[in-house]
N, C-alpha and C positions, 0 to 999 in steps of 0.2 A: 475543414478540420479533419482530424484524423482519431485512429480509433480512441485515442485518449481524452476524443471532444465529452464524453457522457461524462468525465470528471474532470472537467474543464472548471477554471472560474474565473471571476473579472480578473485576478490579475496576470490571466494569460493572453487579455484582449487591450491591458494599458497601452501598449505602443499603439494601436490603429486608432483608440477611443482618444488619445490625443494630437492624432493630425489633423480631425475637423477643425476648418477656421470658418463657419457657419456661411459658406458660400452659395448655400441653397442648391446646389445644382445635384443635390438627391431628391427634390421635389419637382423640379420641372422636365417637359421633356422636347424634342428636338427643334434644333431651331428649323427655321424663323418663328414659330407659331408659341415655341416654346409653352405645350400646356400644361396643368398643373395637374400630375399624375399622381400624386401622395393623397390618398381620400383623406389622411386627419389632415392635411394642411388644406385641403379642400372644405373642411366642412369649418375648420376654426383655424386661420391665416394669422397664427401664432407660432415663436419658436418652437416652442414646448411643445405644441402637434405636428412635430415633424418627425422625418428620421432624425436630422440633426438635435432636435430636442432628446430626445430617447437616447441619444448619445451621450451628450451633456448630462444627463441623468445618471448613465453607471458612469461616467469621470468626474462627478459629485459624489457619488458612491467610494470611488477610489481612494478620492483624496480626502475623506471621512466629512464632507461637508453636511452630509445629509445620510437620513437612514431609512432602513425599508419600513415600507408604511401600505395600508390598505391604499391610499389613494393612487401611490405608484401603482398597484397592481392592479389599479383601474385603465391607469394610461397605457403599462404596457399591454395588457391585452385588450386593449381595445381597438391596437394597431391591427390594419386588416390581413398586412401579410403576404400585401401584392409581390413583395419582389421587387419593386421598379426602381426603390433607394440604390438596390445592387448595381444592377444595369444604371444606373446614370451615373454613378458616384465612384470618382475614380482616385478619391484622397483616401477617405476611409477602408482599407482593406492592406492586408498581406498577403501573396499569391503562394506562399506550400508550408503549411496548409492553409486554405484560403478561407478567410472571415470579412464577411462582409457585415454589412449594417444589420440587414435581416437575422443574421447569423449572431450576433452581436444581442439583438432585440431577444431571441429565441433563448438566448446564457440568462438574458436577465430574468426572464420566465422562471427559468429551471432555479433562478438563487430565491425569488420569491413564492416558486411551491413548496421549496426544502423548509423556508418558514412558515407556512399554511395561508400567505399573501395570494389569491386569486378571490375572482368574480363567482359571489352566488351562480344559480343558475345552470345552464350545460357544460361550464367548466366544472363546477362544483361535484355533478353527478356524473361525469366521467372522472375525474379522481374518488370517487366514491367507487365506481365499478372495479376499476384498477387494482384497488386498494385490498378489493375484496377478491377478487378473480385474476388479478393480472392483464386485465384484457378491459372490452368494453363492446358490446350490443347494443342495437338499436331496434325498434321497430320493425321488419322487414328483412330479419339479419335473414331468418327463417324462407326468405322466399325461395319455393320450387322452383330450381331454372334447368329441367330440363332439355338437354339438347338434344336436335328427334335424333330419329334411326338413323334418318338418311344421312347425317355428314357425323355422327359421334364415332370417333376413331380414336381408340386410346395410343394406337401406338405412330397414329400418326402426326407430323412436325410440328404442326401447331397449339397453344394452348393459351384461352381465353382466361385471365384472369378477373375471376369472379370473385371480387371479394368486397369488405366494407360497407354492405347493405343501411349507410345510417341516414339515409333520403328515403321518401318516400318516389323520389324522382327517378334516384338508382335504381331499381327493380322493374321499374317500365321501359326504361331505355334497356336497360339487358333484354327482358323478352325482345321489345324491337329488336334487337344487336342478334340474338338467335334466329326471329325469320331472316331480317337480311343475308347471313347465313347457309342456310336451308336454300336462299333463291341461288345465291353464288355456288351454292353445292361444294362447299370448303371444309372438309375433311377435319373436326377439332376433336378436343380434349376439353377438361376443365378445369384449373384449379380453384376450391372452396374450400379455404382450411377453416372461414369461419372468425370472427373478431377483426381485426386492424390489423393492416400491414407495420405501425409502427409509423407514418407518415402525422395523423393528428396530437398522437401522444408525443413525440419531439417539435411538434411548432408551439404544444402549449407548456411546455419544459416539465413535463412528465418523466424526468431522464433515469428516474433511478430504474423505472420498471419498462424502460425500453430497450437497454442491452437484452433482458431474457426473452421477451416477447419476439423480436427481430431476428434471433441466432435461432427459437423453438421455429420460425415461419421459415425461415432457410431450409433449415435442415428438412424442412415437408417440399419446398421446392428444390432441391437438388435432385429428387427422383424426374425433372422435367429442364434441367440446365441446359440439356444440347438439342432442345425445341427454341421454339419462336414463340415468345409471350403477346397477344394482341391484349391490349390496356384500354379499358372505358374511361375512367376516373384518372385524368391527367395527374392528382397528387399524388395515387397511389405509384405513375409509374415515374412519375420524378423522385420522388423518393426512394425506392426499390433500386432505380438507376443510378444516381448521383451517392447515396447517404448509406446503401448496404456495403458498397466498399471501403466507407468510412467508417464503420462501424462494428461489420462483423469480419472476426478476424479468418482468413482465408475464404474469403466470400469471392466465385468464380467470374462471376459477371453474368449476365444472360443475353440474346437476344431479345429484341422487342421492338413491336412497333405501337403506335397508336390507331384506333380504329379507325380512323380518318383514311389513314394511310393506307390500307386494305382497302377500302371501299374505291379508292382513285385507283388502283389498281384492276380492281372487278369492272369498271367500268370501263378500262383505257379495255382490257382481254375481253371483252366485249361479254361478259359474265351477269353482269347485271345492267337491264333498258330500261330508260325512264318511260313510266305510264304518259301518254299527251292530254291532258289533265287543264284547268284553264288557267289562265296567265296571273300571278301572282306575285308581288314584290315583297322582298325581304330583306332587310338588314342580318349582319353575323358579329359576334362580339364574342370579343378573344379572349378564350378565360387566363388570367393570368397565368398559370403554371402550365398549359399546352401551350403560349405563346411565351410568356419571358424565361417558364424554365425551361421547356424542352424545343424552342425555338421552332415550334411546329404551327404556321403560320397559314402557307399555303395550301396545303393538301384538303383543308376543311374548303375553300372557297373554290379548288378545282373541283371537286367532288360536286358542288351546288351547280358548278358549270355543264354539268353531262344531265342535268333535271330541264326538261322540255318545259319550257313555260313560266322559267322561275327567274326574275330580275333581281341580281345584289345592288342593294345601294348601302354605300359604306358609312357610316356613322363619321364624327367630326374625329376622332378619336380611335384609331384603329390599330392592327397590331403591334408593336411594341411601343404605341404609344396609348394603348387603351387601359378606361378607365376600370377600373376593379369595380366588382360589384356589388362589395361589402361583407360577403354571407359569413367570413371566417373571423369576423371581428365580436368578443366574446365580452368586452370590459364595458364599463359604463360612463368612462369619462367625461363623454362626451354625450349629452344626451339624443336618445334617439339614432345614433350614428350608424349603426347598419343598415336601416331602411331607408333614411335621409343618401347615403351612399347609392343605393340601388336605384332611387327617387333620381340622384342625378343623374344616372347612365340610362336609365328609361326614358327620360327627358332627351338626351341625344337619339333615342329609337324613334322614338314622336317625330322630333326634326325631321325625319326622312322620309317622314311620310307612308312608311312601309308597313302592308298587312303584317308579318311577320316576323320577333326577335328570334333566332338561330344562335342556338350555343352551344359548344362539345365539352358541356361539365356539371353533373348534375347538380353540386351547388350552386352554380350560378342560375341554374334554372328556377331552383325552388326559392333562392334568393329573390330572381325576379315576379313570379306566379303569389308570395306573401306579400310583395309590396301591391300589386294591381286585383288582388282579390279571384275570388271565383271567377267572376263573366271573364275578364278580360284577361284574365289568368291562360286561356287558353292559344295566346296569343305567342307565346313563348314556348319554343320547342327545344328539341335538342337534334342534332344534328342528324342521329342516325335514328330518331323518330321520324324527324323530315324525312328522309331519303328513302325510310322502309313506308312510307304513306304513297311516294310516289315514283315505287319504282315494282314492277311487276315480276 
């Protein structure tokens, strides 16, 4: 879409929402194995929990057969949001500017908040925040992240974007992310403007108060345009990447990498040496938007590869065919579906038998650590937790 997407409405998506001919090939993923990557077609193997269904829904919308109702507003947000309908679905979509299903799901959001159609709960109290502030805080927004002496350079190329504090998961992997750091001896910066980049407020179609929010967070980053952005929270820099040029007008673009990328880096320059620590096996699971939005695949599993002692074993399910792991799904349609989701990609972690789940995305960690409890909670890491535990 383009910048006239935040006033977009269904009848600017009629043509795409009527070439679905309910081929299912937005729920399954590569052949021969063909598995079934849609968590609601996973958890209820109905049209209606599909992307295809969601489709069907604003093209009953359209054609006035049906009207908005709480319990749509159950179904659409209760989609998780993976992305994977995009990536497989090659009927459904227009390429300039381009709308996909996801894209399509996200319009219907923003027609059912403009009526006050959304799920109790943490969609409820972030349109409550918004509403009031323009913005939205979380727990931790507050956390001290200090970066030491030794590598904080303001005027040097690079700059950590520090933002979105709304995990409690976020704030421990950034410390990690600062010693690793400190060990590489890598010259940063920081940006913490504070609040949301704009990335959750447009997945939950929050659209009227994300044109201001997104143009006020620019205009605080342009003083750092002709640096290099390193990115913790793969949403944050899929959207920053892909959605600010869509959206704010004369927006420059920036460099960026993800942490992943850095760390393989420090490793290959011989910057950073894994500690020889005892032999231990891990699984790695790909968070949807490091892996289907920003096609960032590899770099997380070379990085694991320069760790003395540390065996990958890949789940049945892996990158761009992996399963979501629920945490972004808000609605209630489906009872229980965000943990029953996590429940089944924990179940693929079991399979392998591995001390270890490894993930580069704090929601999917704390997604995973709610579904397994305290003990076993500790079982799930995140990437650059891992790598600052065993590297000297």
């Amino acid at each position: 879409m383009s910048t006239r997407q935040l006033s977009f409405s269904l009848d600017d998506v009629r043509r795409p929402v009527s070439l679905c001919i309910k081929c299912g090939c937005c729920i399954y993923g590569d052949w021969p194995e063909n598995p079934v990557l849609c968590p609601l077609y996973s958890y209820d193997r109905t049209f209606t929990a599909s992307p295809g269904g969601l489709i069907y829904v604003v093209r009953a919308l359209l054609e006035k057969h049906i009207d908005y109702s709480p319990s749509m507003a159950e179904l659409a947000f209760t989609c998780a949001g993976c992305g994977a309908c995009d990536v497989l679905c090659r009927v459904v979509s227009f390429p300039s500017p381009h709308v996909g299903i996801w894209d399509i799901i996200r319009l219907l959001r923003s027609q059912l908040v403009k009526r006050g159609l959304f799920p109790n709960g943490k969609t409820a109290w972030i349109y409550d925040q918004i509403r009031k502030k323009g913005d939205y805080l979380d727990k931790g927004q507050g956390i001290n992240l200090r970066i030491p002496k030794k590598i904080m350079d303001d005027k040097g190329s690079t700059v950590l974007f520090a933002e979105c504090f709304h995990t409690d998961a976020q704030s421990k992997i950034f410390e990690s992310a600062l010693r690793l750091l400190e060990k590489i001896g890598k010259p940063i910066s920081r940006f913490s403007d504070g609040g949301c980049c704009g990335s959750t407020l447009y997945d939950l179609g929050f659209w009227e108060q994300l044109g201001v929010l997104a143009n006020a967070k620019w205009e605080k980053m342009k003083a750092f345009e002709d640096k290099e952005f390193i990115f913790i929270n793969p949403h944050c820099h899929e959207f920053i990447l892909k959605r600010y040029p869509e959206i704010i007008p004369g927006y420059n673009g920036i460099k960026s990498r993800h942490f992943s990328e850095l760390l393989v880096n420090a490793f290959r320059e011989g910057k950073l040496k894994s500690k020889n620590l005892s032999k231990i096996k891990i699984s790695y699971h790909d968070p949807c938007y490091l892996g289907r939005g920003l096609g960032v695949y590899e770099p997380p599993r070379e990085t694991l590869s320069f760790l003395s002692g540390v065996e990958l074993v890949e789940m049945a399910r892996n990158r761009a065919n992996s399963l979501c792991c629920g945490a972004r799904a808000l609605g209630k349609y489906l009872s229980n579906f965000q943990q029953e989701t996590a429940k089944k990609r924990l179940g693929e972690f079991r399979a392998t038998g591995a001390d270890l789940l490894i993930t580069s995305c704090p929601y999917c960690k704390d997604a995973f650590q709610k579904v397994m409890g305290d003990e076993e909670g500790e079982r799930v890491k995140d990437l650059i937790e891992f790598v600052d535990e065993r590297t000297g």
